[in-house]
N, C-alpha and C positions, 0 to 999 in steps of 0.2 A: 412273254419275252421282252417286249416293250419297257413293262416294269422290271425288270431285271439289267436290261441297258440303260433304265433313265436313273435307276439308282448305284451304279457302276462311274455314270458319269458322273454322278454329284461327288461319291467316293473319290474319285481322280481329283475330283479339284479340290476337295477340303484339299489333298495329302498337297495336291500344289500349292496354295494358300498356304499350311501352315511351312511348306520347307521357305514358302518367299518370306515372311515373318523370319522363320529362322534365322535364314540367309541375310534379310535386314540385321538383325539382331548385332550377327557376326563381326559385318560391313559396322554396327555402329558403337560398336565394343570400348572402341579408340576414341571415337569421339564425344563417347560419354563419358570417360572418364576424366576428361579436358574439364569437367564441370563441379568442379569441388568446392565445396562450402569454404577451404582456404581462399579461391579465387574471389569469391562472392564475397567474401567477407573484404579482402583486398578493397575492390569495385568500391565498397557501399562506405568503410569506413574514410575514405576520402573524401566521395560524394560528401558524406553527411558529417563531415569536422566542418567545428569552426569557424575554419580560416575560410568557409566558400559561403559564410554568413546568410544561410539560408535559400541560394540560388534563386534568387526573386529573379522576374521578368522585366524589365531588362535590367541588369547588372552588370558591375566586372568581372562579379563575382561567377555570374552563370555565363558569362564569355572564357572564363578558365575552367570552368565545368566543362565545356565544348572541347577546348581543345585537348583537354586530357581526355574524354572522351574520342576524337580521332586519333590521339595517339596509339589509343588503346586497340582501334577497328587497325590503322596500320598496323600493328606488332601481330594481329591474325592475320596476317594476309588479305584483308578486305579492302577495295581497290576504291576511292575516289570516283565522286559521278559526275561526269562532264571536266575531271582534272581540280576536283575540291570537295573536301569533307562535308564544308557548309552550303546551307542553303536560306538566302535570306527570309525573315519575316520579317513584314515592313510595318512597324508601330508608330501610334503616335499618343505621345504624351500633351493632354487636351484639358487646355484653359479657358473659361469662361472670359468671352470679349466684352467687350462696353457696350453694346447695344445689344439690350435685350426687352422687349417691350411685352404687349401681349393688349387686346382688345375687342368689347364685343360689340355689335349692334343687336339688338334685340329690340323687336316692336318701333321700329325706327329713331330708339335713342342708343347713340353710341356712351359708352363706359370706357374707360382706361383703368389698369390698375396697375399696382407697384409691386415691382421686382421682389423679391423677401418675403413682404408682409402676404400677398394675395398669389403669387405661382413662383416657382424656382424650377429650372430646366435640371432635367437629368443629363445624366452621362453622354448617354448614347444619342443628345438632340444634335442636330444640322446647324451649319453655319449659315443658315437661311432663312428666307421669310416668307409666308401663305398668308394667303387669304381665300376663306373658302366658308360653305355651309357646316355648320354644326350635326354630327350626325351622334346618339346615343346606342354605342353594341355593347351595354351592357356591360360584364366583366371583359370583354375582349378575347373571346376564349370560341377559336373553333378546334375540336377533339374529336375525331372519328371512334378513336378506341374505348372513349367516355358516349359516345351517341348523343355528343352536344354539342350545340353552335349557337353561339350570341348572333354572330350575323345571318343565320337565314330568314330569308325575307328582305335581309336591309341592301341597299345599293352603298356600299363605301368608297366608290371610285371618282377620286377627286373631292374627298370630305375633307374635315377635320374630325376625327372619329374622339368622343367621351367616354370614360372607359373608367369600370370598377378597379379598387386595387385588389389581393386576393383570390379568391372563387367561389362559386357558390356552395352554401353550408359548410362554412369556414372552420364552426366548429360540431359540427352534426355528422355524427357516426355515417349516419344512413343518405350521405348527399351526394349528388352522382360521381364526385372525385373521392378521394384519401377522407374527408373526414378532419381529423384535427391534425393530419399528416400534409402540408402543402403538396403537391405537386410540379413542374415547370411551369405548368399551365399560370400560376402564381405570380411568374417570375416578369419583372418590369419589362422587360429585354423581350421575352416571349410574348407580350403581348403586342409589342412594337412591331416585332415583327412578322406576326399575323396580320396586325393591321395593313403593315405594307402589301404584302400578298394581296389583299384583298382591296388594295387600288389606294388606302386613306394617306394623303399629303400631307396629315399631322396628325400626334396625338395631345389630349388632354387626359391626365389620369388623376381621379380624386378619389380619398383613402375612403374607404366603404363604410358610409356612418354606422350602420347597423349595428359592427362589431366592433368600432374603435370610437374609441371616444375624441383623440384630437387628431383634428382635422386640419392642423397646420401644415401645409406647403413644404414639406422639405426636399424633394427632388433628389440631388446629390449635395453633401457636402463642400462645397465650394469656396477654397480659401478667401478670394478676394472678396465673399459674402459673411466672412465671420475673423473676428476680432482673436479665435484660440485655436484656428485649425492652423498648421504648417502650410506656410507658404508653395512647397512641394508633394502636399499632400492630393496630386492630382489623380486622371482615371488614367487609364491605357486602353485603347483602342485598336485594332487591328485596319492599318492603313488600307485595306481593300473595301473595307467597309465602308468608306468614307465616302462613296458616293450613294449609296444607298442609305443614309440618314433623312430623317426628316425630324421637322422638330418636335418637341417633346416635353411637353413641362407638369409639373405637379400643380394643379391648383388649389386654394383653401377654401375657406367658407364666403368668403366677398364673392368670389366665384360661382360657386354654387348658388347662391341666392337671386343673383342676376337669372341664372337659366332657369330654376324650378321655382321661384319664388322666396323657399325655406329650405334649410336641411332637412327636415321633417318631411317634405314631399318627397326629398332622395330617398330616404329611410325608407319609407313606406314604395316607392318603387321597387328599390334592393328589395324589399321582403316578398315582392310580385315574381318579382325574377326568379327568387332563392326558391319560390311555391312553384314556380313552372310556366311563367307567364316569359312570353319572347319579347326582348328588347324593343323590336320592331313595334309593339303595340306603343313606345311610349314618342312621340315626337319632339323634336323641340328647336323650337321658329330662332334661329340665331346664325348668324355671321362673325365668325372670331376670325380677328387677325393675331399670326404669332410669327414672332421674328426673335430668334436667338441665336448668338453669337460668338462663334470658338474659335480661340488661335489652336493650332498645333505645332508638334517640335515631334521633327523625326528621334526616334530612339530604339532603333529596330534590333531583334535580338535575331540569334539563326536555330533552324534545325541543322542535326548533326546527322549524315548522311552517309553510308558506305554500300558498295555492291561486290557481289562476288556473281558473274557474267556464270547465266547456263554453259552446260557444256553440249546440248540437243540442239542441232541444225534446225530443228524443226518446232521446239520449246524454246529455246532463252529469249525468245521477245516477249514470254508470259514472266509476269511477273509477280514474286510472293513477298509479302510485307511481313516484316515483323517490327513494333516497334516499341516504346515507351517513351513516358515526359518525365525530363532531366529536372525539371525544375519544380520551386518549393514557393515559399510566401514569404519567404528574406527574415525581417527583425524587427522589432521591439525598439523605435528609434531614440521613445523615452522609458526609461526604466532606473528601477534603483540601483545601488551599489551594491553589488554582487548578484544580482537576479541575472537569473538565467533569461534571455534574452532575444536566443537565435532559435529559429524554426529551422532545426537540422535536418526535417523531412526525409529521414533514413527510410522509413517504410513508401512512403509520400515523398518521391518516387523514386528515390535512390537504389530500392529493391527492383523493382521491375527494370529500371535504366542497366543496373550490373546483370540481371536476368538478358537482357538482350546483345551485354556486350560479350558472357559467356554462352552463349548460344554461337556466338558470331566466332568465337574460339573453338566451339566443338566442330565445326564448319573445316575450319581450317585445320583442326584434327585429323579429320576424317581422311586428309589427304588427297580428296574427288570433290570432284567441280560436280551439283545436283543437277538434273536435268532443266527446271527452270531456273532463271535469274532471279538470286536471293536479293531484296533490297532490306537494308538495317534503317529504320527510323530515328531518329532521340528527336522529340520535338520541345520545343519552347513554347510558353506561355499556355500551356494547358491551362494553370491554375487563372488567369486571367480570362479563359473562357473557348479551351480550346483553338486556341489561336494558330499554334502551330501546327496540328492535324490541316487545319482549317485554310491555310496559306499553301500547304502543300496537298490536298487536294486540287485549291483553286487555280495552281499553277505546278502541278505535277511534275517528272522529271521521269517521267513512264507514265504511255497513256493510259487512263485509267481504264479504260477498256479493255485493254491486254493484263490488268493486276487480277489477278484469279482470285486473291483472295489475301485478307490481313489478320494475323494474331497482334493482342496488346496485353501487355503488362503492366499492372498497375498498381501496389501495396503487393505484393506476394512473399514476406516476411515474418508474420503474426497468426497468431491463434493457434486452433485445435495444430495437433502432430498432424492429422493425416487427413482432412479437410481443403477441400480446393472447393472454390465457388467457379461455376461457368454463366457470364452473363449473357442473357438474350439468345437463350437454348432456342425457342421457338424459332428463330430467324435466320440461321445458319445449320439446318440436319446433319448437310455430311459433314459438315465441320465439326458440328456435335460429338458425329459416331466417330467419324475418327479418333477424335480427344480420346474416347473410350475406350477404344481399339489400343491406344498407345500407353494407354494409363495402364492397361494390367501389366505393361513390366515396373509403372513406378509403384501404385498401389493408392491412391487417394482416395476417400472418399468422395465422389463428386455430387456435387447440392448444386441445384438452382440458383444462378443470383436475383437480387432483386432487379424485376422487370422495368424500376426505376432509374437503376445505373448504368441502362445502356445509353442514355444521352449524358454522362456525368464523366465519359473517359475519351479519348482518345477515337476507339474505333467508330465511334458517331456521325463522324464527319464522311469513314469510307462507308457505312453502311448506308448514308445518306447518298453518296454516289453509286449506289446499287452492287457493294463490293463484300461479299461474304466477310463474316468477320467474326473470329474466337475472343473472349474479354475474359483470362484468367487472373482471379483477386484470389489473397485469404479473408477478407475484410476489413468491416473497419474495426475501430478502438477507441480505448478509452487515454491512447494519447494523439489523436487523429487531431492534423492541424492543431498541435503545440509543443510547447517548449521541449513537452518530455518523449517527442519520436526521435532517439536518440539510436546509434548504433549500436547503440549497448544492447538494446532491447528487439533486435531482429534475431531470429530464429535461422542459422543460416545455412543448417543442413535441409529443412525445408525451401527458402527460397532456392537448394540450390536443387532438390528435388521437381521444384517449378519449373524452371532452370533446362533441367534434361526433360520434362513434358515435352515443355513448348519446341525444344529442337526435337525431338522426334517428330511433333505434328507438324512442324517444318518441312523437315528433311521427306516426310513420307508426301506432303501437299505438293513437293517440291521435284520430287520425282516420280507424279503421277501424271498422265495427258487428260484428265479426265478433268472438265469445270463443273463447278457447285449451285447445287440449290439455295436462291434467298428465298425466304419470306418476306417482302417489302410489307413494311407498319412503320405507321407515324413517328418521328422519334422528336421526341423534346430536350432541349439541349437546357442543363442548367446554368 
């Protein structure tokens, strides 16, 4: 009898299950139909004219990207948060000052050396100046999900940490990263930033002799250090950043000679390190002083923001993201007569951006307020390095503790017909199954994305604040960041098939009371 009622009950509930399905279905009839490849194509072929000369960060150009953008969220009925569309990101456009030195003591005789010829400061260095112990971690590289760390064993707190460029077995199939495939772990910016974490008040980074042969000093390209770069050819920084700098310079071979003797002793260490040996075994008796020197100039760009307020007494202080970056990589400042010139960024990100602003339409469709409060993202300055996620995280506008959960769009224009990539399957389940759930009314096939492009988009920044999060791409391509991602070339009965996904897993995330499993793992930001 038991078995007879406990399969009765499961019976009752499929049939409930499938009438609530149905009954979704019905309720979202209307506001899928709000999602038409006409709309999408609307969205994307303005985005991606011309005249918005590639929505570089910051620009005029992606300040009219914005505000057509709000225009767009007003005409669905999507309400203003806190009484405005935008939300600032505070940048700064960052010039190398006049004092920039660099100095070692070693075995009690000090060394000075010169700007250019022996170190050049990176981007990301501090308008300030240390003095501190030399400490050697190797490539700079702690990895949990690789089962590697340059620093165990080392004390880097209050260093000046030395540091490989690269990672180990650079070009070795079989080395504990990618192989001849870099990783983040690579990336100048990532190793700085470990470094910090891990207590060091500066870094020195020298290019890995093993595997390159010139070992010249180049840091960042620095107008006022070269005679052919444009005078405006500077970096952009994200202003919250700016006090978590430290300095940072590239050194050459003058340098390196001072601390190992020869190049040849780095070599032959790097090849210690690459075999398995911990950085910790190598020491090296020095005191550098580094002082480098930035002016900035505010030039801040905004995210574009809209909400549509739960309509659950007991939900709408939950909150559901969906968002996309509006912005692209600008132009081509020198070019020939007739070259094409503008990085129209139609797929990159002008797809994903119209993906969320007809989403934001089917909403308003639909006629009904969803149980929790919808927030619409467009961030700025992705391409410069996640910026925009990154500002609105750090300064939210809904605590992030109440955001249950973020979808991103990012290229969903291109490739196969019926093809959807979901990135970073392992780290969000029920967001997964959902997708899956909701995907058999559209029909895709769903693939794994690459485990690598979960720190390469948007939702990086929320999964880093512990906030479940869906990353639907079609991929990349073979006109990915260039001239030729043109709106000609998006597919835009697909993007608009992405389009109605994402608003179902929306609309369904959105009127459920139920919160989400993460998997928290390291995530590497490119």
């Amino acid at each position: 009898m038991d078995r007879i009622i406990a399969a009765l009950s499961c019976w009752i509930m499929l049939v409930s299950i499938a009438g609530c399905s149905a009954l979704r279905s019905e309720e979202n009839a209307s506001a899928m139909s709000a999602i038409t490849p006409d709309l999408v194509r609307a969205y994307i072929t303005y985005l991606a004219s011309d005249s918005m000369m590639g929505r570089n960060t910051p620009s005029p150009q992606l300040d009219t990207a914005a505000e057509y953008i709000a225009r767009q969220l007003q005409a669905a009925g999507v309400a203003p948060c806190n009484g405005s569309y935008f939300q600032k990101v505070p940048l700064n456009i960052v010039a190398l000052g006049p004092e920039n030195t660099l100095s070692l003591q070693v075995n009690g005789s000090k060394r000075e050396f010169e700007l250019k010829t022996d170190f050049v400061p990176f981007e990301m260095t501090a308008n300030a100046a240390v003095t501190a112990p030399i400490l050697f971690a190797g490539y700079g590289i702690t990895a949990p999900e690789y089962n590697y760390d340059d620093y165990a064993g080392l004390d880097a707190h209050g260093k000046i940490v030395l540091l490989l460029r690269h990672e180990p077995g650079e070009n070795d199939a079989s080395s504990p990263f990618s192989g001849g495939l870099p990783t983040p772990y690579s990336n100048v910016d990532t190793k700085v930033r470990i470094a910090r974490e891990h207590g060091a008040v500066g870094v020195l980074i020298v290019t890995d002799p093993l595997n390159h042969m010139s070992l010249t000093p180049r840091g960042f390209p620095w107008p006022s250090l070269s005679k052919i770069i444009p005078a405006d050819a500077l970096p952009v920084t994200l202003g919250t950043d700016e006090t978590k700098k430290i300095p940072t310079v590239h050194i050459g071979p003058a340098v390196i000679e001072s601390l190992f003797g020869t190049v040849d002793s780095l070599t032959a260490i790097q090849r210690a390190v690459d075999a398995g040996k911990k950085p910790a075994e190598y020491r090296v008796d020095a005191v550098g002083t580094i002082k480098t020197s930035t002016s900035i100039k505010d030039m801040s760009a905004r995210n574009v923001v809209g909400v549509l307020e739960g309509s659950d007494p007991s939900l709408r202080n939950e909150v559901v993201v969906i968002g996309a970056h509006y912005d692209h990589v600008g132009y081509l400042k020198t070019h020939a007569p007739g070259q094409d010139y503008i990085f129209n960024g139609a797929d990159d990100n002008a797809s994903g951006t119209a993906g969320v602003m007809a989403v934001a339409s089917a909403f308003h469709a639909s006629g009904q307020h969803p149980r929790r409060t919808m927030l619409f993202l467009f961030f700025a300055g992705e391409e410069k390095g996640l910026f925009g996620s990154q500002a609105y995280t750090e300064n939210p506008l809904f605590p992030l503790d109440s955001t249950v959960a973020m979808i991103n769009l990012d290229m969903i224009g291109r490739n196969g017909e019926d093809t959807l990539f979901v990135v970073g399957m392992s780290r969000s389940p029920d967001l997964v199954q959902i997708n899956e759930e909701e995907n058999r009314a559209i029909g895709f096939t769903l693939v794994p994305g690459q485990e690598s492009f979960v720190g390469r988009s948007d939702q990086a920044n929320f999964l880093k604040q512990h906030i479940p999060a869906l990353f639907l791409e079609t991929g990349e391509h073979a006109d990915y960041h260039k001239v030729t991602d043109e709106a000609s070339r998006i597919n835009f009965e697909k993007a608009a098939r992405v389009a109605r996904l994402a608003f179902l897993d929306a609309w369904r995330i959105a009127n459920e009371s139920r919160h989400y499993k993460l998997i928290d793992k390291p995530i590497s930001l490119f």
